[in-house]
MDAnalysis code that builds the backbone (N, CA, C; Angstrom):
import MDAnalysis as mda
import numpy as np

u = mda.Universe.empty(633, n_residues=211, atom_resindex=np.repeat(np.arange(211), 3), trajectory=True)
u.add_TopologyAttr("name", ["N", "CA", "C"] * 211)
u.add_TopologyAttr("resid", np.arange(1, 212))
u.add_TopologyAttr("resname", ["UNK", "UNK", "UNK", "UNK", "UNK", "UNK", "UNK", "UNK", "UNK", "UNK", "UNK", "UNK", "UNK", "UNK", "UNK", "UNK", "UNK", "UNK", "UNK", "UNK", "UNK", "UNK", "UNK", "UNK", "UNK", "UNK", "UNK", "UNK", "UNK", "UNK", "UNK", "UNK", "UNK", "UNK", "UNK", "UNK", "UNK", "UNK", "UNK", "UNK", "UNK", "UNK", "UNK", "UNK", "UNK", "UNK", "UNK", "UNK", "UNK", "UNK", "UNK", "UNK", "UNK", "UNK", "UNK", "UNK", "UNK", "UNK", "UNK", "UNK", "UNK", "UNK", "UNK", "UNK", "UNK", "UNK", "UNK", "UNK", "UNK", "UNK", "UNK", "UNK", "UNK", "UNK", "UNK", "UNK", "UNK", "UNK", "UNK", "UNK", "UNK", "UNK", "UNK", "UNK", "UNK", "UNK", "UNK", "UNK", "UNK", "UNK", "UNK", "UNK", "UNK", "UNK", "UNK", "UNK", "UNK", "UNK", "UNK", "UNK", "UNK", "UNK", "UNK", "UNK", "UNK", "UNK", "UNK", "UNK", "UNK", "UNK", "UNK", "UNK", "UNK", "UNK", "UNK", "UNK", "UNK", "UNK", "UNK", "UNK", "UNK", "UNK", "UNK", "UNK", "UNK", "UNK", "UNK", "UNK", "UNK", "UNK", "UNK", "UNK", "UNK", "UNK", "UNK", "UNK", "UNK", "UNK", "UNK", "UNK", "UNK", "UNK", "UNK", "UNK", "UNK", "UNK", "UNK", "UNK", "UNK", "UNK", "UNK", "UNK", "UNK", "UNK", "UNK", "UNK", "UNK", "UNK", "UNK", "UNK", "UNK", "UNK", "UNK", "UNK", "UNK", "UNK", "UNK", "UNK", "UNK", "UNK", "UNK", "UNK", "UNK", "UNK", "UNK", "UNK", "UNK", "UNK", "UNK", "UNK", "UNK", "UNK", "UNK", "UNK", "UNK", "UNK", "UNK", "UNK", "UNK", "UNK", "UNK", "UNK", "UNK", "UNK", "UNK", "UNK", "UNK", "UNK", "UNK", "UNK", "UNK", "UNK", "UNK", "UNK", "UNK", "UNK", "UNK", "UNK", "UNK", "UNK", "UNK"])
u.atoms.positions = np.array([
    [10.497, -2.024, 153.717],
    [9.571, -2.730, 152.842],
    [8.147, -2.605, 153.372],
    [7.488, -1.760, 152.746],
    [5.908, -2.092, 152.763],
    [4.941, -3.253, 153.253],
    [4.382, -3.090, 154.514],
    [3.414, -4.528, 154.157],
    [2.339, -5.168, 153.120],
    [2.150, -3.691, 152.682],
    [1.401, -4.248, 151.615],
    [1.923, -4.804, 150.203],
    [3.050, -4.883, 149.982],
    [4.256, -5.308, 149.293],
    [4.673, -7.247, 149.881],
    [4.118, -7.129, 150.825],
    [5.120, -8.573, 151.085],
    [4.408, -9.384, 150.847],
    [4.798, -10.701, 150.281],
    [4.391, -12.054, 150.294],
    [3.008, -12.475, 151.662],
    [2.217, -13.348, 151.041],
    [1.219, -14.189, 151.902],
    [2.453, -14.422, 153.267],
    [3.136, -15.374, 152.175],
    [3.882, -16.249, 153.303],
    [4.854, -15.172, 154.403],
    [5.655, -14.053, 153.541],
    [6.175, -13.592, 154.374],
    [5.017, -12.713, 155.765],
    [4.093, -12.472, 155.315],
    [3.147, -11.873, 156.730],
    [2.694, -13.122, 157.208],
    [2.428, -14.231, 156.413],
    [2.166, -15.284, 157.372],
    [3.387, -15.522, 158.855],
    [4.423, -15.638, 158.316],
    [5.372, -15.543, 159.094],
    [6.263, -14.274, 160.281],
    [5.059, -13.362, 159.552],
    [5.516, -12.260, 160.628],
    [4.543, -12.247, 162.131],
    [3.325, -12.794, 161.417],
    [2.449, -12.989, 162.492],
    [2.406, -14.286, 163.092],
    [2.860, -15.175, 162.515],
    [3.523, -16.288, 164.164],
    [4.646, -16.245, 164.822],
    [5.144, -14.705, 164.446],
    [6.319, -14.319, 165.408],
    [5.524, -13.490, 166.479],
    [4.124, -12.764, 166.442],
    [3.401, -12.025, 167.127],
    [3.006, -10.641, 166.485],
    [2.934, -10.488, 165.506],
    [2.814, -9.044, 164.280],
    [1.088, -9.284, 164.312],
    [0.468, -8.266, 164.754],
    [-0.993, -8.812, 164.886],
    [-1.312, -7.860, 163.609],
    [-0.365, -7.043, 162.800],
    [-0.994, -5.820, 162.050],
    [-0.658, -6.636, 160.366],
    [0.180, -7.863, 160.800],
    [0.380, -8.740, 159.646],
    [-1.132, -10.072, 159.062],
    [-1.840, -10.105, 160.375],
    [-2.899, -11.088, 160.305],
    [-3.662, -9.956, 159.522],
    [-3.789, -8.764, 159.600],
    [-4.787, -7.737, 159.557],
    [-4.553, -7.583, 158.219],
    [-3.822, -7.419, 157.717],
    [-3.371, -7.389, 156.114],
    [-3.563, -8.086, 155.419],
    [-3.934, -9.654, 155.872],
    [-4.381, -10.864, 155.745],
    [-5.767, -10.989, 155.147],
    [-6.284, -10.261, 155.817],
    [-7.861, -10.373, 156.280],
    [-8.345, -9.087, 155.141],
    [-7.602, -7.970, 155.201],
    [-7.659, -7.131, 154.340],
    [-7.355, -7.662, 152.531],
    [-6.372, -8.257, 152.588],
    [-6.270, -8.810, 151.334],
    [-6.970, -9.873, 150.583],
    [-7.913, -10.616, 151.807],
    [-8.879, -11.932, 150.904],
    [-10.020, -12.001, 151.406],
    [-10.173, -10.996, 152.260],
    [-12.143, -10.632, 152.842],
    [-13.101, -10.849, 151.932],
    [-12.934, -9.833, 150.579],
    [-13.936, -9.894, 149.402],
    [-13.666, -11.107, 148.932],
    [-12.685, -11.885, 148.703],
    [-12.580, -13.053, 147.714],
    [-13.557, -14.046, 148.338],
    [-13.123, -14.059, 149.799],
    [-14.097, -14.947, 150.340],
    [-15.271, -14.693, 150.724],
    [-15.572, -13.452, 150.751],
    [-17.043, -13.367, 151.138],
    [-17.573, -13.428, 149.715],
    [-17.364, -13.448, 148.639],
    [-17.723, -13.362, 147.628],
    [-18.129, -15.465, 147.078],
    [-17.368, -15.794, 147.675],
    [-17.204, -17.916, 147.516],
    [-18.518, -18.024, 147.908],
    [-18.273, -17.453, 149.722],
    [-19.092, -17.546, 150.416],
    [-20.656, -17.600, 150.304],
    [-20.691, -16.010, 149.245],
    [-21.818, -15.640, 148.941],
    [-22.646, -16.682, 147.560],
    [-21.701, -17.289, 146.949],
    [-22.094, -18.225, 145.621],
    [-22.679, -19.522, 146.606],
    [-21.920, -19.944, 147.350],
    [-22.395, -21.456, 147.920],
    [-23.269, -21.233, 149.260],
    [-23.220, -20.585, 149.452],
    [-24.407, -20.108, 150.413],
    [-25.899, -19.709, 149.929],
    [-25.421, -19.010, 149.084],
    [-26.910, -18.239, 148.015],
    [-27.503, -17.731, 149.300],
    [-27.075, -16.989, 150.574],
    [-27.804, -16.197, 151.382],
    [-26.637, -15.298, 152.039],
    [-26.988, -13.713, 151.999],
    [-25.692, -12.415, 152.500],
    [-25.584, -12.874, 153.789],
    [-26.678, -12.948, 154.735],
    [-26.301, -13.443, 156.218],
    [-25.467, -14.919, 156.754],
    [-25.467, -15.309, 155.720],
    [-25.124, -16.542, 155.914],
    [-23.543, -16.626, 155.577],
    [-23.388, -15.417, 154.238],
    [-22.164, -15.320, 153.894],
    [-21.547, -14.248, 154.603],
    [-21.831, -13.653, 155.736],
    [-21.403, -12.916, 156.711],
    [-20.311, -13.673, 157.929],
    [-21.306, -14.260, 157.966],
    [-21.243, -15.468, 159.080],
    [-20.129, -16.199, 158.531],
    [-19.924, -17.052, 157.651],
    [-18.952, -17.975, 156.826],
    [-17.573, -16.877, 157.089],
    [-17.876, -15.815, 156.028],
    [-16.541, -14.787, 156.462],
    [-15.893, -14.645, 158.240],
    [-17.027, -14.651, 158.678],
    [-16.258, -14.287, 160.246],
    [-15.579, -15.379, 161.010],
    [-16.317, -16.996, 160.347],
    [-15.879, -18.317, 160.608],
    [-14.808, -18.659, 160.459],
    [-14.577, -17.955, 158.722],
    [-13.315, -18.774, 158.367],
    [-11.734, -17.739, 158.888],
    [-12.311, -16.613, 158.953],
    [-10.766, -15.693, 159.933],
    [-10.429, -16.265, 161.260],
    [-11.963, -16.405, 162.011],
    [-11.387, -16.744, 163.286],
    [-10.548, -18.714, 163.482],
    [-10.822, -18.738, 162.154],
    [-10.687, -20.467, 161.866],
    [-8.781, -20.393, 161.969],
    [-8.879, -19.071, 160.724],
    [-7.451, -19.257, 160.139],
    [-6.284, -18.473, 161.098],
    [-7.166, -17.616, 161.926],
    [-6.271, -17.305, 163.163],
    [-6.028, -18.044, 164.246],
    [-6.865, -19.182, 164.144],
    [-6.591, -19.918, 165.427],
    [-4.987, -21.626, 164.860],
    [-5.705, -21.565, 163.571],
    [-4.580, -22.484, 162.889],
    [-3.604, -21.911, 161.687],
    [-3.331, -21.205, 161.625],
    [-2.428, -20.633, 161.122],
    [-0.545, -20.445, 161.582],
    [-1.267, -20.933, 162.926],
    [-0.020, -21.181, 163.698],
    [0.825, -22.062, 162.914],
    [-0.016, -23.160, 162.607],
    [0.616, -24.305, 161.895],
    [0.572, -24.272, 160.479],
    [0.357, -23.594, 159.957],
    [1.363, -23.451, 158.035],
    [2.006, -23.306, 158.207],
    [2.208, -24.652, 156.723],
    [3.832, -24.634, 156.794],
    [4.145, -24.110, 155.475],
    [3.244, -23.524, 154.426],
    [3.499, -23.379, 153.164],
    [3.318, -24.354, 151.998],
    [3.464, -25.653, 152.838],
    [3.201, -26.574, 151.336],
    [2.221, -26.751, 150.707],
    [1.303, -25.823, 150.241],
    [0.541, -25.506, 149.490],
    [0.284, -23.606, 149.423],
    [-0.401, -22.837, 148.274],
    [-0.441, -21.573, 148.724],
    [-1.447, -21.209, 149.754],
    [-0.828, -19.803, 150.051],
    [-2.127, -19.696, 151.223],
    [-3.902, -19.812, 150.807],
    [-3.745, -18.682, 149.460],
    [-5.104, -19.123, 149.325],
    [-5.657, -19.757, 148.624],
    [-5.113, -21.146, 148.534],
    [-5.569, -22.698, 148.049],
    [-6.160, -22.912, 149.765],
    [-5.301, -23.166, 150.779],
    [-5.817, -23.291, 151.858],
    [-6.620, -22.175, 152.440],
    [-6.927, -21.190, 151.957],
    [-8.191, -20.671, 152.690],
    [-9.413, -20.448, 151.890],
    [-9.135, -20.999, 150.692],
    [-10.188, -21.462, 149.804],
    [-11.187, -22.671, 150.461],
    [-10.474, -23.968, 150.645],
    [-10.351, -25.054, 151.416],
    [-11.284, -24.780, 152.963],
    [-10.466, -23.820, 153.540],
    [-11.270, -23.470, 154.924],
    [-12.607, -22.760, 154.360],
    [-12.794, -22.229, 153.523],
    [-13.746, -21.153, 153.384],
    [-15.322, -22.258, 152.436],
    [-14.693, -23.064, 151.976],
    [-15.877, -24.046, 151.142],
    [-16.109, -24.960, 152.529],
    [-15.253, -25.397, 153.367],
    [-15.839, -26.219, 154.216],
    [-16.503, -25.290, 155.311],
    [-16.433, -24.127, 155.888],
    [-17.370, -23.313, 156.662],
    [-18.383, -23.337, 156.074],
    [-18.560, -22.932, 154.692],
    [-20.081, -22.634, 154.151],
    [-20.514, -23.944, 154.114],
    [-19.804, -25.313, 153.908],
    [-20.905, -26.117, 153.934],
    [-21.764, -26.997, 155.413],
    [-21.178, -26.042, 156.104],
    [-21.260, -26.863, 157.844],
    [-22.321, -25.542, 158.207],
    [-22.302, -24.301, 157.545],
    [-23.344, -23.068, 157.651],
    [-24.725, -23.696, 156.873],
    [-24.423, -24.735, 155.853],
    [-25.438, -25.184, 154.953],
    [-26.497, -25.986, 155.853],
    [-25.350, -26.997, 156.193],
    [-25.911, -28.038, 156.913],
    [-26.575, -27.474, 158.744],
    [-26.079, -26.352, 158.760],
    [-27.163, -25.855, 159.698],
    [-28.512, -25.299, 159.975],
    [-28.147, -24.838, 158.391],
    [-28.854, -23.994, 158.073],
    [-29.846, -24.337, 156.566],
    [-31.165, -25.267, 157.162],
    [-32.099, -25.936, 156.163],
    [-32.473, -25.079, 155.037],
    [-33.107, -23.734, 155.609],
    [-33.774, -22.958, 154.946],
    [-33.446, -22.640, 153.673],
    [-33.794, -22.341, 151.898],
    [-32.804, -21.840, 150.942],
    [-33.323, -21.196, 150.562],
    [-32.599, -19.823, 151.098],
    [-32.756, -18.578, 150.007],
    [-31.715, -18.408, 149.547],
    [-32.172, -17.571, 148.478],
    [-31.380, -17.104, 147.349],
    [-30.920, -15.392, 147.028],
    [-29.793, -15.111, 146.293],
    [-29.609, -14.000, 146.141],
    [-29.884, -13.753, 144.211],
    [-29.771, -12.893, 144.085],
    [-29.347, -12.247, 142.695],
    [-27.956, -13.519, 141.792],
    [-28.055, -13.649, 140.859],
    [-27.385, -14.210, 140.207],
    [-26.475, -13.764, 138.513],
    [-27.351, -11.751, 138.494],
    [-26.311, -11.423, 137.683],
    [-25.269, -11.511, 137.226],
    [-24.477, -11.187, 138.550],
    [-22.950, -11.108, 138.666],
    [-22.196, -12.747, 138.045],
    [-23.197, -14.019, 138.732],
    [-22.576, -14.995, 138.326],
    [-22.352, -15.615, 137.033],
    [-24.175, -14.946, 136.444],
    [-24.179, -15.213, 134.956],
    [-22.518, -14.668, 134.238],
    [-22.840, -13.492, 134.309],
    [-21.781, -13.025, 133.366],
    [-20.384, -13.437, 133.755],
    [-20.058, -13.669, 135.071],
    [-18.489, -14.033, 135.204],
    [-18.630, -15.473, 134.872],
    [-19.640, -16.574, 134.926],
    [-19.485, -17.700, 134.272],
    [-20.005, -17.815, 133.141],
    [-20.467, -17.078, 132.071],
    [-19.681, -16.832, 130.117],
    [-21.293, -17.554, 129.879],
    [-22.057, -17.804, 131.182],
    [-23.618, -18.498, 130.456],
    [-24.259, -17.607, 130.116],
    [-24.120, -16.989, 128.269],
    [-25.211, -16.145, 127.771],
    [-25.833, -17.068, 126.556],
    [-26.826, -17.287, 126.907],
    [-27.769, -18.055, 126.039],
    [-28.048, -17.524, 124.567],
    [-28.434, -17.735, 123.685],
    [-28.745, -17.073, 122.809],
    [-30.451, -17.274, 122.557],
    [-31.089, -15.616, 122.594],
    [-32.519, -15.717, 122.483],
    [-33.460, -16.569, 121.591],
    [-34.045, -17.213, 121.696],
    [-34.613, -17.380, 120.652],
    [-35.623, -16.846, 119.416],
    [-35.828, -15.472, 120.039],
    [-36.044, -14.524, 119.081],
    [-35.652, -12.926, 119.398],
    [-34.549, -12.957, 118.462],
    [-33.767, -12.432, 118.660],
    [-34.075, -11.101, 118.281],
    [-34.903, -10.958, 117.466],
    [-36.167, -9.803, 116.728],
    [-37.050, -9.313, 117.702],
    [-36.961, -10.082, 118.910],
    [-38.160, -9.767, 119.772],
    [-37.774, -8.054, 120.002],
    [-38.564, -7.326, 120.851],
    [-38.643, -5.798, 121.635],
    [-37.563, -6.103, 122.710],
    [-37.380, -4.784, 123.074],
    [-36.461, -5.099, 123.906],
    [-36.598, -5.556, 125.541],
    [-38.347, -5.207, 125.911],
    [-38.911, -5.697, 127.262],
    [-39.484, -7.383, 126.943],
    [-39.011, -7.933, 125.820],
    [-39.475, -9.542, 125.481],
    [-38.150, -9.968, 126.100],
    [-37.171, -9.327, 125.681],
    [-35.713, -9.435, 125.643],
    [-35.430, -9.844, 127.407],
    [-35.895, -8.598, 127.748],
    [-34.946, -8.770, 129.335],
    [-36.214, -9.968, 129.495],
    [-37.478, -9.533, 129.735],
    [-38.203, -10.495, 130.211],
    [-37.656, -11.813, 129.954],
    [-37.073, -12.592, 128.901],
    [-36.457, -13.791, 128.827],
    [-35.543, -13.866, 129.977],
    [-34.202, -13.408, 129.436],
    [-33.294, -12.801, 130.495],
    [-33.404, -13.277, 132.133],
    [-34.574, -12.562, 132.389],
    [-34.821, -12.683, 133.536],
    [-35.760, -13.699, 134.098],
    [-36.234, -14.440, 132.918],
    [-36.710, -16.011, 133.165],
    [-35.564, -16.922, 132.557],
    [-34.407, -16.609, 132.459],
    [-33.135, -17.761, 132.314],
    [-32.296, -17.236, 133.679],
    [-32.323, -16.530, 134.210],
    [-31.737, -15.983, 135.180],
    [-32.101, -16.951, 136.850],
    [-33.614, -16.871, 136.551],
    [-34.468, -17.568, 137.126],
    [-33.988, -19.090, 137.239],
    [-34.084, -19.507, 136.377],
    [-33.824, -21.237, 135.924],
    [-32.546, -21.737, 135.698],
    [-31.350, -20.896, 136.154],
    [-30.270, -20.858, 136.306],
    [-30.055, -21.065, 137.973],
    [-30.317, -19.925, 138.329],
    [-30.224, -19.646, 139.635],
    [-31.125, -21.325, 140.645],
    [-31.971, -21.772, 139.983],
    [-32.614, -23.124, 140.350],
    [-31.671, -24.360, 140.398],
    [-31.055, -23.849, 138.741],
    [-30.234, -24.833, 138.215],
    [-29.371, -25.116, 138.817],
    [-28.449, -24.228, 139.642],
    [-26.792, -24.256, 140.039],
    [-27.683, -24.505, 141.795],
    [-28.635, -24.436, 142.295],
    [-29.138, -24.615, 143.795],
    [-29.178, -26.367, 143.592],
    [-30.035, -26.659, 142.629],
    [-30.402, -28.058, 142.087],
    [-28.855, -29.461, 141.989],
    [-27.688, -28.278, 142.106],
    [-26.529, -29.456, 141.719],
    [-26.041, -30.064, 142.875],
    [-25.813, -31.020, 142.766],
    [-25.627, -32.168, 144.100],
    [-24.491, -31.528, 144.588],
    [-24.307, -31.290, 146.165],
    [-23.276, -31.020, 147.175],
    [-21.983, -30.959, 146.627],
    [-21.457, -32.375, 145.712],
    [-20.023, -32.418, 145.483],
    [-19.959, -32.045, 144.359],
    [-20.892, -31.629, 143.628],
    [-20.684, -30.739, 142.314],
    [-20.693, -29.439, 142.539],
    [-21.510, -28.744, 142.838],
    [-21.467, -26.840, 143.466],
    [-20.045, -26.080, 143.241],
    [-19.421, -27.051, 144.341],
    [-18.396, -25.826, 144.824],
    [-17.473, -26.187, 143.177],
    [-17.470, -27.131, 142.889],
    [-16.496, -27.685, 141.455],
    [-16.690, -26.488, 140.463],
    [-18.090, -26.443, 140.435],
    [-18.559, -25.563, 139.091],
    [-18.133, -24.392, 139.548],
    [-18.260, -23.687, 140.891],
    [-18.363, -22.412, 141.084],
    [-16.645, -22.125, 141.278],
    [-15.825, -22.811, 141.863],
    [-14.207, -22.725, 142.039],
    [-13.730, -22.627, 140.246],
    [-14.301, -23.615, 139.483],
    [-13.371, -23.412, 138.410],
    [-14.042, -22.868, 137.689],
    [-15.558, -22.725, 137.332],
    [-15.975, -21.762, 135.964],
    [-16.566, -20.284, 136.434],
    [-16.500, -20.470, 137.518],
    [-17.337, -18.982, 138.335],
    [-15.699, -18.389, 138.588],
    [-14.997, -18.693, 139.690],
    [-13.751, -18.092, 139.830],
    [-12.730, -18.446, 139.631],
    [-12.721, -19.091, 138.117],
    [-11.691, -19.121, 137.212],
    [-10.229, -19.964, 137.440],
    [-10.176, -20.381, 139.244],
    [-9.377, -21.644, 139.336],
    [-8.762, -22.494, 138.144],
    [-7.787, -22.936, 138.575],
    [-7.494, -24.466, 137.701],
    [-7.736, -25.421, 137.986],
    [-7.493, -26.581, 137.257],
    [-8.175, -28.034, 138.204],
    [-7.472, -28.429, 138.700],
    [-6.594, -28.007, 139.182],
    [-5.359, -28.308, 139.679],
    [-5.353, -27.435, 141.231],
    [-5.863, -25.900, 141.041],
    [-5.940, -25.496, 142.029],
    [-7.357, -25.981, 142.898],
    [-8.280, -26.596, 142.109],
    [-9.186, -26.750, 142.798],
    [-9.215, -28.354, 143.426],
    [-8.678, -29.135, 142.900],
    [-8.219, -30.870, 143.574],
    [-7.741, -30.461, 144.949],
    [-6.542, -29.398, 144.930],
    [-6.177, -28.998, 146.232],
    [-7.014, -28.808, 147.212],
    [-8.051, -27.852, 146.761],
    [-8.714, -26.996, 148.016],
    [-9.569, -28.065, 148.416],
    [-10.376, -29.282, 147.455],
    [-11.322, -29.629, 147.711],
    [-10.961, -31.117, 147.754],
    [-9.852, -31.364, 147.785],
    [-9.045, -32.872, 148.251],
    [-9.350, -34.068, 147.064],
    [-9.687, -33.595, 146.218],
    [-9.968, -34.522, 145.036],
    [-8.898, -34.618, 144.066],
    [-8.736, -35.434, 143.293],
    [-7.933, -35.819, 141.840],
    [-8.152, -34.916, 140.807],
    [-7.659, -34.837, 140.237],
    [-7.641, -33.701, 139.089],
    [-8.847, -34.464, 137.902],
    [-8.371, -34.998, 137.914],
    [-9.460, -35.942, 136.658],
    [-10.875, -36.428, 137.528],
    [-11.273, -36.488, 138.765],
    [-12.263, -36.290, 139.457],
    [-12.635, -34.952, 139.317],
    [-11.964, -33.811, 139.460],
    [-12.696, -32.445, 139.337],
    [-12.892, -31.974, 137.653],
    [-12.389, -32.636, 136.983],
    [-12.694, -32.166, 135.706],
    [-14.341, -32.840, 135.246],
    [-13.875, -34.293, 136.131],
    [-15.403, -34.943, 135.698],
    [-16.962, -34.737, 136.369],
    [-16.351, -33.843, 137.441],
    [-17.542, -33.040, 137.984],
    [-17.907, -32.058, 137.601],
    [-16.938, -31.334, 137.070],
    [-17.376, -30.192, 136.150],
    [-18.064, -30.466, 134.817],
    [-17.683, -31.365, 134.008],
    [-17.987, -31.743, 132.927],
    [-19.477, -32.218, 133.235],
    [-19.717, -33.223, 134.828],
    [-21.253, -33.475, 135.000],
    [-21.833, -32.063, 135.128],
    [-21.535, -31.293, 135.544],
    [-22.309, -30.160, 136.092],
    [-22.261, -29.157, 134.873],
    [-21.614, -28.939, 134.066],
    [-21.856, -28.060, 133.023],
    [-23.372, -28.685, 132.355],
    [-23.283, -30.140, 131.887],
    [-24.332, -30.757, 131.371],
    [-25.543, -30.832, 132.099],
    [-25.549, -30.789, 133.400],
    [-26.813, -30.732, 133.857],
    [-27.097, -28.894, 133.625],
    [-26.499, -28.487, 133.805],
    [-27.022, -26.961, 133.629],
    [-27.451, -26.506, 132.488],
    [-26.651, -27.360, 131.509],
    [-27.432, -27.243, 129.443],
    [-28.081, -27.992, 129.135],
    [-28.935, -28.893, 130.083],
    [-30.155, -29.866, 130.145],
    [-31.042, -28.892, 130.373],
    [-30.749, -28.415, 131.961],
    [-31.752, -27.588, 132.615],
    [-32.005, -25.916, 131.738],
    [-31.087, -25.629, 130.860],
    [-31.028, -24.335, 130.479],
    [-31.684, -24.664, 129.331],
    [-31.640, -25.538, 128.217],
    [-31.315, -25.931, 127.059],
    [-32.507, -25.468, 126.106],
    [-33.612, -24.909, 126.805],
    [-34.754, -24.281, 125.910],
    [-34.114, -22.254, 125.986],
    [-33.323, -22.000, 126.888],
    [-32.587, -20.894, 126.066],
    [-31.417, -20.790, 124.888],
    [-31.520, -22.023, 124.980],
    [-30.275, -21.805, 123.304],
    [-30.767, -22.174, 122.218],
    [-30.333, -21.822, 121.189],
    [-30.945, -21.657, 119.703],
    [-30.101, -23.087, 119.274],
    [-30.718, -24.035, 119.848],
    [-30.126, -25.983, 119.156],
    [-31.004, -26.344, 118.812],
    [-31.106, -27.216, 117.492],
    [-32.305, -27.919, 117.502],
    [-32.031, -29.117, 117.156],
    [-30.585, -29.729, 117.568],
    [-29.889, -31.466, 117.128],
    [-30.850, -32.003, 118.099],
    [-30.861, -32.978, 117.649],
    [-31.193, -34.487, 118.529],
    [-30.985, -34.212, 120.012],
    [-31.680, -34.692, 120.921],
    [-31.589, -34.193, 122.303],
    [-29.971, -35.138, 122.493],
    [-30.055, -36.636, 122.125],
    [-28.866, -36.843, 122.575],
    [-27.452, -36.506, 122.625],
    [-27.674, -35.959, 120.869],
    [-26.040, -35.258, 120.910],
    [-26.015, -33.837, 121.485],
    [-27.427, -33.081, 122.301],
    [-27.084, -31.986, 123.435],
    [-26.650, -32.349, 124.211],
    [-27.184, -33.787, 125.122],
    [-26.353, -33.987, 126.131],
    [-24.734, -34.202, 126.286],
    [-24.543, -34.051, 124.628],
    [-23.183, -34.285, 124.969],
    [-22.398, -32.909, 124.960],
    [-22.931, -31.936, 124.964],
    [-22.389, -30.516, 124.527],
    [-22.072, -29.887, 126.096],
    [-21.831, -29.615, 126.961],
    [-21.477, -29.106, 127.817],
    [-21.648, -27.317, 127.708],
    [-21.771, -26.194, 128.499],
    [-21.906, -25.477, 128.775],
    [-20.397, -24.615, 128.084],
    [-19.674, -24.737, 128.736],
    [-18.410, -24.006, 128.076],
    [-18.681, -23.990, 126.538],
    [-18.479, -25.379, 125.642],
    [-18.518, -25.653, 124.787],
    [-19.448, -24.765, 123.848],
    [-20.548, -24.653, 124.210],
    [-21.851, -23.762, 123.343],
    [-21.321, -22.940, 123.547],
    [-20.445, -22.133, 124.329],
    [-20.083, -20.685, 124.250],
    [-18.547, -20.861, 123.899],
    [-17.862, -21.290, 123.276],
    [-16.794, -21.556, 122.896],
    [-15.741, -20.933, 123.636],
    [-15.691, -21.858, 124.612],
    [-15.015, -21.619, 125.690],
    [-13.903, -22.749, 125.415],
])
C-alpha cells in the first residue's frame, strides 16, 4: 500500500511508532492549506512563513498524543489559527498582501455601478473595492476574522469550524452573519441597492450574491 494512499490517521499512527517518512507526507499533504490560512489571517508572506514552520514543529512535538477524536485537519486547522494569532500579537506592524485570490474564492463580486463605464473605469473600480475590502476584512474584530475566513473563504462548515475554533455552532454562524454585514456596510457603495439603509443592514453578504 502506497503512502500516499493511506489515511491521515493511518500515517498518523505510523509515525508514533517511529516512521519519520510518515510525518513527511504529513507536512507534504497540508503545507499549502496552511500556509495559505496562514497567509489570510496574517495578511503578511513572512509572517505566514513563520506560522507554517510553527505549526509543524507544534504538531510534531504533540502529535504524539492524538487520539483521533476529532479529524486531523480540524486539529491542525485549530493549531494553525492559534499560531497566527500569537504571530499577530507579536507582531504590531499591519501589512497587507494582495486580496484577489480572496475576492473571488469568497463569491464578493459587487455589481458596478456603471456598468456602461470603459473598461479602465471598470478595473479602476475593481481595484478601489479591492482596496476597501482588503481594509474591510483587516477592520473585523479578532473573534470574527478567522469565522469569516474558515467558513466563507475556505468553505468549512459550521460545524467544522466550532471545532477548530472551540465555539458553538450557533455562535459561529452568528459571527459570520456579524461579519458578512459589516463587510456590506463597509462595501455597500459597490452594489447597485438603493432600499432604505436599514433593510441593507439586514442583507448580509452571501445573500446579495445568492449564496
Amino acid at each position: 500500500m502506497l503512502t500516499s494512499k493511506k489515511s491521515d490517521l493511518e500515517l498518523i499512527l505510523e509515525f508514533q511508532k517511529g516512521d519519520q517518512r510518515s510525518f513527511e507526507e504529513l507536512i507534504s499533504r497540508y503545507s499549502t492549506k496552511v500556509h495559505s490560512l496562514a497567509s489570510r489571517l496574517t495578511r503578511n508572506t513572512e509572517d505566514a512563513e513563520e506560522v507554517l514552520q510553527d505549526v509543524f514543529v507544534t504538531v510534531h512535538r504533540k502529535i504524539g498524543g492524538f487520539e483521533g477524536k476529532s479529524s486531523f485537519s480540524s486539529w491542525l486547522y485549530r493549531v494553525t489559527v492559534n499560531a497566527a494569532f500569537m504571530k499577530l500579537r507579536k507582531r504590531k506592524q499591519d501589512q497587507t498582501v494582495p486580496l484577489e485570490e480572496l475576492v473571488q474564492q469568497a463569491q464578493v463580486v459587487p455589481a458596478l455601478k456603471s456598468p456602461e463605464s470603459s473598461f479602465v473605469d471598470s478595473q479602476s473600480i475593481r481595484n478601489e473595492m479591492l482596496e476597501a475590502l482588503e481594509a474591510a476584512i483587516r477592520k473585523l474584530p479578532d473573534d470574527y476574522r478567522p469565522v469569516f475566513i474558515l467558513r466563507d473563504v475556505d468553505g468549512l462548515t459550521s460545524r467544522e469550524v466550532s471545532k477548530i475554533l472551540d465555539l458553538t455552532v450557533p455562535a459561529v454562524k452568528s459571527r459570520l452573519h456579524r461579519s458578512r454585514l459589516m463587510l456590506r456596510r463597509r462595501l455597500s457603495r459597490f452594489f447597485v441597492d438603493q432600499r432604505p439603509a436599514v433593510q441593507m443592514e439586514e442583507l448580509d453578504i452571501a445573500a446579495v450574491n445568492g449564496k
